[in-house]
C-alpha atoms as a printed R data frame, in Angstrom:
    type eleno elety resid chain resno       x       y       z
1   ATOM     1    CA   UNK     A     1 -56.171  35.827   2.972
2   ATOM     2    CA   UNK     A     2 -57.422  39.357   2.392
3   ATOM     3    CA   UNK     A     3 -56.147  41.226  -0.596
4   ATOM     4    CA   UNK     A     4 -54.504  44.588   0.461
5   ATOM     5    CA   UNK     A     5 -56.343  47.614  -1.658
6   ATOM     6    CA   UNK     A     6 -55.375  51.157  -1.482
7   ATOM     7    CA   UNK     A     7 -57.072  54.205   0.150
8   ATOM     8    CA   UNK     A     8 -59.201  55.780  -2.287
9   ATOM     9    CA   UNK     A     9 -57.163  59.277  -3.013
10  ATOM    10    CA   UNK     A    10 -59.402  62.106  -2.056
11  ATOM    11    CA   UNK     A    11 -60.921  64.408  -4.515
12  ATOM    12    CA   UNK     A    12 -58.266  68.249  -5.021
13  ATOM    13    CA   UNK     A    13 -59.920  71.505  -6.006
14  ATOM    14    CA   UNK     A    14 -56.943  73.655  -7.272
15  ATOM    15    CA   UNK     A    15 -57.107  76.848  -5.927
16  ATOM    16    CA   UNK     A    16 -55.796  80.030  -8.078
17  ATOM    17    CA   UNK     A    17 -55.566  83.226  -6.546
18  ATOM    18    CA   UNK     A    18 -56.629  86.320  -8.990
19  ATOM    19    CA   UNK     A    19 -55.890  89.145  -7.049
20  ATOM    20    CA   UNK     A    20 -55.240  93.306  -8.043
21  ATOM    21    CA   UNK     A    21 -54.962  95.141 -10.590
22  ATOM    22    CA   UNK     A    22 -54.384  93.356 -14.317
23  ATOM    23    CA   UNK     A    23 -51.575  95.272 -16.075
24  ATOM    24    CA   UNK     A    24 -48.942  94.415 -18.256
25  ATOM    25    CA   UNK     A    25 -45.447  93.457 -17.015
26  ATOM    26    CA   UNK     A    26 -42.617  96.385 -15.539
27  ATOM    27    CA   UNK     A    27 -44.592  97.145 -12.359
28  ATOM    28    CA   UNK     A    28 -41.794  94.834 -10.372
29  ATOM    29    CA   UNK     A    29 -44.682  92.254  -9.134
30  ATOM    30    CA   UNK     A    30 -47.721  94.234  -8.815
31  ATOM    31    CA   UNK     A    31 -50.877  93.503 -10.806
32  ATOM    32    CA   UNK     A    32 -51.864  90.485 -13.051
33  ATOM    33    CA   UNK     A    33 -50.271  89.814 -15.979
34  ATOM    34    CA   UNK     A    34 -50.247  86.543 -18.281
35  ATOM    35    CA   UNK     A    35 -47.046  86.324 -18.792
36  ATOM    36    CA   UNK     A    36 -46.325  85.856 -14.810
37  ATOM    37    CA   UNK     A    37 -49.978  83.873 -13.876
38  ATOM    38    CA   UNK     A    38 -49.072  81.355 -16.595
39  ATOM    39    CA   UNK     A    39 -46.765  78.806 -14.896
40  ATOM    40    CA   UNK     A    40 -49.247  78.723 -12.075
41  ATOM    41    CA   UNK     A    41 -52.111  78.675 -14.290
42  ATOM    42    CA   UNK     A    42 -50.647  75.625 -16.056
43  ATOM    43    CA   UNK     A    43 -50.022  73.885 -12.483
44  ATOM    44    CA   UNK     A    44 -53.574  74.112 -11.106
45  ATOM    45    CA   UNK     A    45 -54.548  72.204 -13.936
46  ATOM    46    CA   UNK     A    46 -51.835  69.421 -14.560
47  ATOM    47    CA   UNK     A    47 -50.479  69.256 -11.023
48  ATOM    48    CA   UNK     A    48 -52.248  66.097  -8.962
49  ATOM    49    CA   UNK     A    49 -55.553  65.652 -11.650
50  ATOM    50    CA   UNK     A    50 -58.013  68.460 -10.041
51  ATOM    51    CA   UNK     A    51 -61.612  67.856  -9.944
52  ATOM    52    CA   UNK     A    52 -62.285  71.362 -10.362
53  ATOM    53    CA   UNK     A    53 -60.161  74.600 -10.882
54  ATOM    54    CA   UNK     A    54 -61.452  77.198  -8.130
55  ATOM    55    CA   UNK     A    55 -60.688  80.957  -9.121
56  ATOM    56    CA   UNK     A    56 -60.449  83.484  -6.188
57  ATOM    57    CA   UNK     A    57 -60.667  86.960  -7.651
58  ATOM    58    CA   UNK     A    58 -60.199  90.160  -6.115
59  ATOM    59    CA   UNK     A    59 -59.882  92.968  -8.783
60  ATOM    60    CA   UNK     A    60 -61.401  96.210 -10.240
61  ATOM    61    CA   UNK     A    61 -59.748  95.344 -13.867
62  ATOM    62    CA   UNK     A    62 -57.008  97.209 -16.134
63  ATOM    63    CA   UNK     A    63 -55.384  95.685 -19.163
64  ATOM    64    CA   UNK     A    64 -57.949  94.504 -21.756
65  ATOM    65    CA   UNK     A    65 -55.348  92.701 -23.665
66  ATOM    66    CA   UNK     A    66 -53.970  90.965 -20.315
67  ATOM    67    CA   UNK     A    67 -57.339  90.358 -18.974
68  ATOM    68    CA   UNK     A    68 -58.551  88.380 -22.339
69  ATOM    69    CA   UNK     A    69 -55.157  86.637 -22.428
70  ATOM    70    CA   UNK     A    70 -55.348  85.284 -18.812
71  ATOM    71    CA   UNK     A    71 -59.264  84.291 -19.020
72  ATOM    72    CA   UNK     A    72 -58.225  82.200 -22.431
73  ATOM    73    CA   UNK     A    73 -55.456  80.638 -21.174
74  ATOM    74    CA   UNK     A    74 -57.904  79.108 -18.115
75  ATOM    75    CA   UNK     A    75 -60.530  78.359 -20.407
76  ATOM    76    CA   UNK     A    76 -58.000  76.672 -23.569
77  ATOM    77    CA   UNK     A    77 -56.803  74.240 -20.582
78  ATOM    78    CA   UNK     A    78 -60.247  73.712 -18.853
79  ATOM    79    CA   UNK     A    79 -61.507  72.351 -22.053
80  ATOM    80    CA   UNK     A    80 -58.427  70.638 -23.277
81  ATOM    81    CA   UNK     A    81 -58.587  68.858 -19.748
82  ATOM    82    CA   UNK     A    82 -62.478  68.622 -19.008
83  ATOM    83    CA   UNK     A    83 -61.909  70.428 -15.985
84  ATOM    84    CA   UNK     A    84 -64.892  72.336 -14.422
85  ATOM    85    CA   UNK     A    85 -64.022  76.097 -13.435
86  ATOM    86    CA   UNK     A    86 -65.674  77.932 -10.451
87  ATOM    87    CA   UNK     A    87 -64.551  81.813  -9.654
88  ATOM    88    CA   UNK     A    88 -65.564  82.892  -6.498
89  ATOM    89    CA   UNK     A    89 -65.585  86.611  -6.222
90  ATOM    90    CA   UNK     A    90 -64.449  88.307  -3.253
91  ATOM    91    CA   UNK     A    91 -64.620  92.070  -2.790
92  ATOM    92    CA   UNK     A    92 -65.115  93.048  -6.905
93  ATOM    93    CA   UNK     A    93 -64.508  91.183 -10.370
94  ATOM    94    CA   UNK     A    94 -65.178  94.550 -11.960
95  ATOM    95    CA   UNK     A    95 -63.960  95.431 -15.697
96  ATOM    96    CA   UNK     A    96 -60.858  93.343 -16.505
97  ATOM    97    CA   UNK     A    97 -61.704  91.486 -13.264
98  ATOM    98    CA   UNK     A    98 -65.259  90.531 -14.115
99  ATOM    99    CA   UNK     A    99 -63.514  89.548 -17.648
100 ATOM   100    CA   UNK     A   100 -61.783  86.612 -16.135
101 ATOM   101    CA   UNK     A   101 -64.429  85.698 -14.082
102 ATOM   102    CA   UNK     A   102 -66.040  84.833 -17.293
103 ATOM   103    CA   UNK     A   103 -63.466  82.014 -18.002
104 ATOM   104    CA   UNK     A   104 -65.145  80.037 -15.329
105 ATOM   105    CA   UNK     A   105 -68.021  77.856 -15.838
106 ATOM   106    CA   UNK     A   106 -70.231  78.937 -12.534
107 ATOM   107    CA   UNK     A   107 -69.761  82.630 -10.996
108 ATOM   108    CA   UNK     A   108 -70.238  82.858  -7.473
109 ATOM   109    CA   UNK     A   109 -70.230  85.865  -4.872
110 ATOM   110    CA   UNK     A   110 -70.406  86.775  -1.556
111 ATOM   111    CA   UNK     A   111 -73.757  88.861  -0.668
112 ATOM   112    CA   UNK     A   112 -71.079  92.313  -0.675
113 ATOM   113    CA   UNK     A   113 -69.873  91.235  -3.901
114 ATOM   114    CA   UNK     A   114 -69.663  94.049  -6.685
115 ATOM   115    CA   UNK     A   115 -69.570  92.642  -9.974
116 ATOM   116    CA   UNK     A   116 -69.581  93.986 -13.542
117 ATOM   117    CA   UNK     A   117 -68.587  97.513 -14.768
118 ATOM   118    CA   UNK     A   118 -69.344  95.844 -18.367
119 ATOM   119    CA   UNK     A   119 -66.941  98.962 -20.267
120 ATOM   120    CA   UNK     A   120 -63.814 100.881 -21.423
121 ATOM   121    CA   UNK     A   121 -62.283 103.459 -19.303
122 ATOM   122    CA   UNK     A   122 -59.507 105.937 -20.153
123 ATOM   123    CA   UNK     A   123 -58.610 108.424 -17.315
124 ATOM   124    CA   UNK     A   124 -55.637 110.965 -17.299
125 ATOM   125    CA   UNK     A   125 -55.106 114.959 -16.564
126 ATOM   126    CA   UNK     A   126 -54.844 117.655 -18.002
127 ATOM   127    CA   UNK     A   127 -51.859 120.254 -17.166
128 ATOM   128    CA   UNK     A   128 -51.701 122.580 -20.314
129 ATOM   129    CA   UNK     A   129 -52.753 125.482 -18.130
130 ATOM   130    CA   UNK     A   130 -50.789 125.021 -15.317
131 ATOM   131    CA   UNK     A   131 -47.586 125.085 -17.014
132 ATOM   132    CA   UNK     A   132 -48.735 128.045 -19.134
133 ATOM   133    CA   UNK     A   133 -49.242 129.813 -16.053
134 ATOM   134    CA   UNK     A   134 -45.900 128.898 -14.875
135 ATOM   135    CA   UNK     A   135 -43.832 130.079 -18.197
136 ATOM   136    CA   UNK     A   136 -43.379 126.802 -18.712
137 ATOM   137    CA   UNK     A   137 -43.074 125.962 -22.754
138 ATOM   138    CA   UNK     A   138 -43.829 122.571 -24.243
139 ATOM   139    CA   UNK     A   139 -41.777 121.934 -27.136
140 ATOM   140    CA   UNK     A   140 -42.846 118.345 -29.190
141 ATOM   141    CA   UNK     A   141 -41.686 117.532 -32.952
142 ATOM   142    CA   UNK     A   142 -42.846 114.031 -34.229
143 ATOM   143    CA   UNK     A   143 -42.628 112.207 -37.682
144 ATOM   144    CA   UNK     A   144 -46.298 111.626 -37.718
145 ATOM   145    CA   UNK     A   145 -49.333 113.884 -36.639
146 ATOM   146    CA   UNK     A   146 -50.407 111.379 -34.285
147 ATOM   147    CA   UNK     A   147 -47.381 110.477 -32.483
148 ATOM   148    CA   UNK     A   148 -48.226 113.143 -30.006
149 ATOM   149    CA   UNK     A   149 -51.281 111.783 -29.069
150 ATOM   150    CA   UNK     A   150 -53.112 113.170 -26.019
151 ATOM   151    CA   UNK     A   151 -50.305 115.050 -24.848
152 ATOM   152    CA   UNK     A   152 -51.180 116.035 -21.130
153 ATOM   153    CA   UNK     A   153 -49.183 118.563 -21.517
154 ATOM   154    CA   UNK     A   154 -51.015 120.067 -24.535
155 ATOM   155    CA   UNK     A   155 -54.945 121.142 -25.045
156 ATOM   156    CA   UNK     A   156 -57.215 118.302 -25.816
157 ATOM   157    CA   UNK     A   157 -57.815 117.827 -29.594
158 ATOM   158    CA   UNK     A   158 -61.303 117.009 -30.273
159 ATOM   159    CA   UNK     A   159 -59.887 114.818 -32.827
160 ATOM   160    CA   UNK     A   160 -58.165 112.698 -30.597
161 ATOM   161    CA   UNK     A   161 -61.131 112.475 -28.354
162 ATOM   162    CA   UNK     A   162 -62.494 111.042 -31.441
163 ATOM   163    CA   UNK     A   163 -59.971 108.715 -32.375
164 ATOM   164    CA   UNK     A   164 -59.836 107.534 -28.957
165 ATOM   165    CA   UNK     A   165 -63.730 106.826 -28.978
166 ATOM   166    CA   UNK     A   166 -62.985 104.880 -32.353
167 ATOM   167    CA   UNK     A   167 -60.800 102.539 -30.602
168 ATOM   168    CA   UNK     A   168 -62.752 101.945 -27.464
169 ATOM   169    CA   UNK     A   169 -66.352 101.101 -29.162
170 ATOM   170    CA   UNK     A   170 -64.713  97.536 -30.852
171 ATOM   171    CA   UNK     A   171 -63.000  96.860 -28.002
172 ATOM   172    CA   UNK     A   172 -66.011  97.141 -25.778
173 ATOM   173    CA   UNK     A   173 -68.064  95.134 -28.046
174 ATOM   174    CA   UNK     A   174 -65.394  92.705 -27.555
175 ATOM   175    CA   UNK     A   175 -65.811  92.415 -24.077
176 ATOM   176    CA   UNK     A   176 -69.587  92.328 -24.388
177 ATOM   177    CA   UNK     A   177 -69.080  89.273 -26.533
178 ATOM   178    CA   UNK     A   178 -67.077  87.662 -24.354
179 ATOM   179    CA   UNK     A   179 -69.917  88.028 -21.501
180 ATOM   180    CA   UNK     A   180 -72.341  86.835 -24.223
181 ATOM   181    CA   UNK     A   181 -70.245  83.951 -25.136
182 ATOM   182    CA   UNK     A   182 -69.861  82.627 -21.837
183 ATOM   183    CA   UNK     A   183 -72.970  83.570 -19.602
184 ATOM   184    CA   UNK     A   184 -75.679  83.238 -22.637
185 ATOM   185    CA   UNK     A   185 -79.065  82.792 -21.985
186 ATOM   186    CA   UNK     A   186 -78.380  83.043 -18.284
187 ATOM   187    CA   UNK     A   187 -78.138  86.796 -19.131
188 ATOM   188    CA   UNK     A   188 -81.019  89.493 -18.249
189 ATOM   189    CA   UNK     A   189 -82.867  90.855 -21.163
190 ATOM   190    CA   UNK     A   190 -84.501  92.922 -19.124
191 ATOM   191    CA   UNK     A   191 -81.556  95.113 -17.951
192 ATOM   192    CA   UNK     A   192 -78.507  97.457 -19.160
193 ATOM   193    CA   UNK     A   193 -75.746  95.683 -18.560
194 ATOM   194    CA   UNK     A   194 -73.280  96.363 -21.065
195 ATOM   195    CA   UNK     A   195 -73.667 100.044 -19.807
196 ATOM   196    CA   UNK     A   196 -70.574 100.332 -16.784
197 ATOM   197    CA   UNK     A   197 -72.783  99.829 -13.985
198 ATOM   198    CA   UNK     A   198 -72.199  97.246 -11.316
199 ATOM   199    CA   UNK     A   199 -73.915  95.718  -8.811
200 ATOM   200    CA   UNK     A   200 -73.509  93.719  -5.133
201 ATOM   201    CA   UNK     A   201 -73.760  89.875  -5.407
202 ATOM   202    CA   UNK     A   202 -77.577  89.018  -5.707
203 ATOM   203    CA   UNK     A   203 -78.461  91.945  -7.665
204 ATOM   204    CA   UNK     A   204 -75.877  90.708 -10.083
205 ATOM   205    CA   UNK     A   205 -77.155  86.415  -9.664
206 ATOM   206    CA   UNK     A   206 -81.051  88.086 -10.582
207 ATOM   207    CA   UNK     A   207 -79.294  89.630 -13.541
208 ATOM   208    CA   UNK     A   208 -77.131  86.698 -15.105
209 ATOM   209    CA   UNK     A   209 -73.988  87.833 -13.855
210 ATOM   210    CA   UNK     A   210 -73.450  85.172 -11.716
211 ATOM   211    CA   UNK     A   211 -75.245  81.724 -10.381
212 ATOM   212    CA   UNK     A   212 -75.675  82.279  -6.764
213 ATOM   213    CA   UNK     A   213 -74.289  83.282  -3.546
214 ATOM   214    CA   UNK     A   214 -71.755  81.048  -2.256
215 ATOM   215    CA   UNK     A   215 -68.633  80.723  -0.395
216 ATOM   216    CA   UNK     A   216 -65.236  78.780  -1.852
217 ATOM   217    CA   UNK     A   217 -64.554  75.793   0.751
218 ATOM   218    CA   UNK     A   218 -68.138  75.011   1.562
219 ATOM   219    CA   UNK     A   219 -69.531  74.930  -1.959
220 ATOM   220    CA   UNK     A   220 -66.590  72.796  -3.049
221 ATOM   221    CA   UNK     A   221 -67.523  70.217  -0.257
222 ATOM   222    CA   UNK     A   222 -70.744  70.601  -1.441
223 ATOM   223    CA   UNK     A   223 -70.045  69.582  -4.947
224 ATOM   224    CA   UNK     A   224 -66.875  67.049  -4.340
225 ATOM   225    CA   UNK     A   225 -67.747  66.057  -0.637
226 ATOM   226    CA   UNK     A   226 -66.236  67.030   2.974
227 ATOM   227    CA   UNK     A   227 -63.044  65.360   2.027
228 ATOM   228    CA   UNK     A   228 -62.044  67.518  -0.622
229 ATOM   229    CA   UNK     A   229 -58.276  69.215  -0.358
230 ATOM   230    CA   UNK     A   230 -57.930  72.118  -1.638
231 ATOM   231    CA   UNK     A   231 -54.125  73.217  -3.071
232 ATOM   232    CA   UNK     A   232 -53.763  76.695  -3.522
233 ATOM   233    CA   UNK     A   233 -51.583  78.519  -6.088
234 ATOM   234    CA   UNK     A   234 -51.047  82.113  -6.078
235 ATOM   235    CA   UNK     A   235 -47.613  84.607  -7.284
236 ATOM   236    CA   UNK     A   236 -45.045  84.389  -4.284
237 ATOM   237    CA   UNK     A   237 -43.384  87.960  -3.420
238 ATOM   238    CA   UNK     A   238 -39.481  87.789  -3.545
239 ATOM   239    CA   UNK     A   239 -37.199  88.134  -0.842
240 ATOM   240    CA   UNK     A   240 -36.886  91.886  -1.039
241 ATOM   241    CA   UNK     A   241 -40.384  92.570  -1.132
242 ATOM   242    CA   UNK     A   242 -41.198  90.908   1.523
243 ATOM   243    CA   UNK     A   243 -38.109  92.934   3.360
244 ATOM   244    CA   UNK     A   244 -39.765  95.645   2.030
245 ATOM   245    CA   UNK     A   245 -36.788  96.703   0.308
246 ATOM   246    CA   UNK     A   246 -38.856  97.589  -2.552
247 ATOM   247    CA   UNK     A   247 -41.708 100.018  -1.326
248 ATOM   248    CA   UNK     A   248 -40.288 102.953  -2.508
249 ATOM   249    CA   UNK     A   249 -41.044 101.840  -5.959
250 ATOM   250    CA   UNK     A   250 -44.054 100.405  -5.557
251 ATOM   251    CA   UNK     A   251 -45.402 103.752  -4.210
252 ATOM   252    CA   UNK     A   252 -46.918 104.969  -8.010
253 ATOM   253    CA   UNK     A   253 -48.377 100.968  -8.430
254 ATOM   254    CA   UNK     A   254 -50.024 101.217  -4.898
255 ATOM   255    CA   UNK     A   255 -51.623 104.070  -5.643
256 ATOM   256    CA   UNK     A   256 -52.922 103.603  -8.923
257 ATOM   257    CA   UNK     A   257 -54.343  99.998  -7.452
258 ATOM   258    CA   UNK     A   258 -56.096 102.123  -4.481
259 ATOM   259    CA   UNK     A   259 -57.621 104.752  -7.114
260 ATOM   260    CA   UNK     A   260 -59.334 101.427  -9.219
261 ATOM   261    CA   UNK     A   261 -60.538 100.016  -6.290
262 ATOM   262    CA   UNK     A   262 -61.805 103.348  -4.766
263 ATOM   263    CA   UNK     A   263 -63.799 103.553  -7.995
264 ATOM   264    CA   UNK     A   264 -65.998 100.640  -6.209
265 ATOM   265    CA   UNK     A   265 -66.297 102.260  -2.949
266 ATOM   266    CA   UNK     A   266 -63.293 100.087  -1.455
């Protein structure tokens, strides 16, 4: 009599969706933050035994601090769980974006790809002037000579120019060590890239940035064979969102998201 045996279970590739802008929470559900990616973060890697953890990313940065939080969490649990990470970059893994892309052990792009934008970036206005020309007078009284900061409203201090460069040169060399750190001797020596500049997807395999040009569902079958399933996990909009009951106040989020991404040309 033949002994029943069970169907060998097919090999899952976790899919986690990494898309827009990284920021911290209080933008109701736009952007990346760690606080909301880690439940799902925590699934991909416990729920069903993955073979591999595939990262989809989509984004032109923000948040340092969220950005180096989110790519720690994914690498903390690849390595407490021996689970292989692949990002596969879409449109742009630029700044912040490129910064989680890091967490993964193999970087892959599409030919259109932009990655890098290896920096720190501070961007504001300026409206000292116009409100001067209106008769309009700014009136500011702090406990502290620095609680007023680079007041828009006020002339920039050349001081707090300086201040502001003090902060931003450790926390780029920060990020450079995290690219260090993770892509090591696969990294150019023969190239800038720690400078802000970017590149499309084989300019940035040549330089170290990534390991080739390949596409999410037929690389996985590559590496884990044609029956591979892949379960995806990626934030859910609420009710009301998806109503659109909330697009009035996502107005100043959207466009802040279009301005980083117009940065790349998209």
């Amino acid at each position: 009599m033949a002994r029943w045996s069970p169907l060998p279970s097919r090999p899952t590739v976790a899919v986690l969706r990494l898309q827009g802008v990284i920021a911290a929470g209080g933008r109701r559900g736009a952007g990346m933050n760690d606080a909301a990616l880690a439940p799902l973060i925590e699934k991909a890697f416990s729920k069903g035994r993955p073979e591999a953890v595939a990262l989809t990313i989509n984004s032109p940065g923000g948040s340092p601090a969220q950005s180096s939080l989110i790519a720690a969490r994914i690498r903390r649990l690849a390595d407490e769980k021996e689970i292989p990470v692949h990002a596969f970059v879409e449109d742009v893994a630029a700044s912040g974006g490129y910064w989680l892309a890091t967490a993964a052990d193999k970087i892959w792009a599409d030919q259109t790809s932009i990655l890098g934008s290896i920096g720190v970036i501070s961007a504001g206005f300026g409206f000292s002037e116009l409100i001067a020309r209106h008769g309009i007078e700014r009136r500011v009284h702090t406990a502290g000579k620095s609680k007023s900061f680079l007041d828009p409203f006020q002339p920039e201090k050349p001081e707090d120019v300086e201040r502001l460069q003090a902060l931003f040169e450790p926390m780029h060399r920060i990020f450079i060590d995290q690219v260090k750190a993770r892509r090591g001797s696969r990294l150019s020596s023969e190239a800038e890239l720690f400078d802000g500049s970017f590149w499309l997807g084989q300019q940035a395999v040549d330089l170290g940035l990534a390991d080739g040009i390949a596409h999410l569902v037929p690389k996985m079958k590559a590496l884990y064979g044609d029956k591979v399933r892949f379960r995806t996990y990626g934030p859910k909009r609420g009710l009301l969102r998806r109503l659109g009951a909330e697009a009035l106040s996502g107005v100043a989020a959207e466009a802040e998201d279009r301005a980083l991404m117009a940065r790349f040309g998209l």
